[in-house]
C-alpha positions as CSV (number, residue, x, y, z in Angstrom):
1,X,53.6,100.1,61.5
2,X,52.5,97.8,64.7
3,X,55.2,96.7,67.1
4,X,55.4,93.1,66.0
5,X,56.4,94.4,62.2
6,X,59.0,96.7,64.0
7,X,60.6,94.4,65.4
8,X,61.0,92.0,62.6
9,X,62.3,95.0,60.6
10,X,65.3,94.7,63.2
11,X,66.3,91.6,60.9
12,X,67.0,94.2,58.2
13,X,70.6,95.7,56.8
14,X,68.5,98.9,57.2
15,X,65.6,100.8,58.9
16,X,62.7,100.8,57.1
17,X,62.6,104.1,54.9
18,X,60.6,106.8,56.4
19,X,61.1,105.9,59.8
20,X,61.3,109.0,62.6
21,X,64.5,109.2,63.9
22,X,63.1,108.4,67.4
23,X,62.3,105.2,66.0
24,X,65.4,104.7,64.2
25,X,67.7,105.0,67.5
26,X,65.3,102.6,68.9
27,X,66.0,100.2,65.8
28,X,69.9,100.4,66.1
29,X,69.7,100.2,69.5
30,X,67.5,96.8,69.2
31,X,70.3,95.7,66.3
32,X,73.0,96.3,69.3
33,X,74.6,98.9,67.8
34,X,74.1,101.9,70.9
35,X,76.9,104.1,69.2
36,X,74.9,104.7,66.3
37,X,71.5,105.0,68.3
38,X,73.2,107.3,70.1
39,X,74.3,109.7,67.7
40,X,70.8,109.9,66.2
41,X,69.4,111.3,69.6
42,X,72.0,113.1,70.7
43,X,71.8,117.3,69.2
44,X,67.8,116.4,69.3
45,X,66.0,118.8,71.6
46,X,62.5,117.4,71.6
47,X,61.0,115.3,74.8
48,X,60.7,112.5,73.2
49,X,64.5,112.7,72.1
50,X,65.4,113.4,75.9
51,X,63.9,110.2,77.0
52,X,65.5,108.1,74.4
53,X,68.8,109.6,74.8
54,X,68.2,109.3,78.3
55,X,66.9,105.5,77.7
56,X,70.5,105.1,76.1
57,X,72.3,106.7,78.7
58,X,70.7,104.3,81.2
59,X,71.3,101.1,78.9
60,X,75.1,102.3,78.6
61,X,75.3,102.5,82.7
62,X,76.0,105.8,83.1
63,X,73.7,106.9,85.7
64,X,74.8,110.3,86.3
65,X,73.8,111.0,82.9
66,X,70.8,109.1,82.2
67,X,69.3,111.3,85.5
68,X,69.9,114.5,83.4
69,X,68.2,113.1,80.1
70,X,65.2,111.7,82.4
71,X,64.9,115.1,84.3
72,X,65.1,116.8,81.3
73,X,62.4,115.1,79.7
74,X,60.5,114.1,82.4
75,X,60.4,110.4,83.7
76,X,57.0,109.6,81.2
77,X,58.6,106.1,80.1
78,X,61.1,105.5,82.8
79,X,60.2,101.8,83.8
80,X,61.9,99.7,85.9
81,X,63.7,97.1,83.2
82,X,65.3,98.6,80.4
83,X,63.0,96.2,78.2
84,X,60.1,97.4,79.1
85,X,60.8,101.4,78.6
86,X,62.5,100.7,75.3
87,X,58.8,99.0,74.7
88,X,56.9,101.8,75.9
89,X,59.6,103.9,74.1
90,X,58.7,102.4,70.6
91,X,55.0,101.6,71.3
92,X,54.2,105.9,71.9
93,X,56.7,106.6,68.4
94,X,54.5,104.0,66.5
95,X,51.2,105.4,67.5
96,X,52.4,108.9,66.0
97,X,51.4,109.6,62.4
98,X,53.8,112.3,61.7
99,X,57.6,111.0,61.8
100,X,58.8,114.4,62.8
101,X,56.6,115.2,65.8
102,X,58.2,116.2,68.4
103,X,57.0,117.5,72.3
């Protein structure tokens, strides 16, 4: 899937079936709904997972707690507006050809 087509999925009731559940959170997080992105993220363990949840954390305003996501999964896609790492976010899940990979 290229980034354009993600984000017109965003339209949908639904993620698109097969979707990883990094890109998921990033999908109901785009819909507005950060409760449910959250809860996707938030028992994951991988890298990737820290930096969304720490993304999230961020986007909620809860500094304190975003710092402990982002130092626990490294600062690879901090950026400086929230747009552009929940870009950078989706653009390194979309490359990935395996749903499930993690780091």
């Amino acid at each position: 899937m290229r980034m354009d087509e993600f984000r017109r999925s965003v339209a949908g009731a639904e993620p698109p079936a097969g979707m990883s559940v990094l890109l998921a959170a990033l999908w109901w997080d785009a819909k507005g709904d950060w409760a449910r992105a959250h809860a996707l993220v938030d028992s994951l363990t991988s890298r990737d997972a820290m930096a969304v949840h720490a993304y999230l954390h961020r986007k909620e305003g809860v500094e304190w707690n975003a710092e402990y996501w982002y130092a626990r999964a490294g600062t690879r896609f901090r950026r400086a507006e929230l747009g552009d790492e929940w870009k950078a976010l989706a653009e390194e899940f979309l490359q990935g050809d395996d749903p499930n990979r993690s780091r």
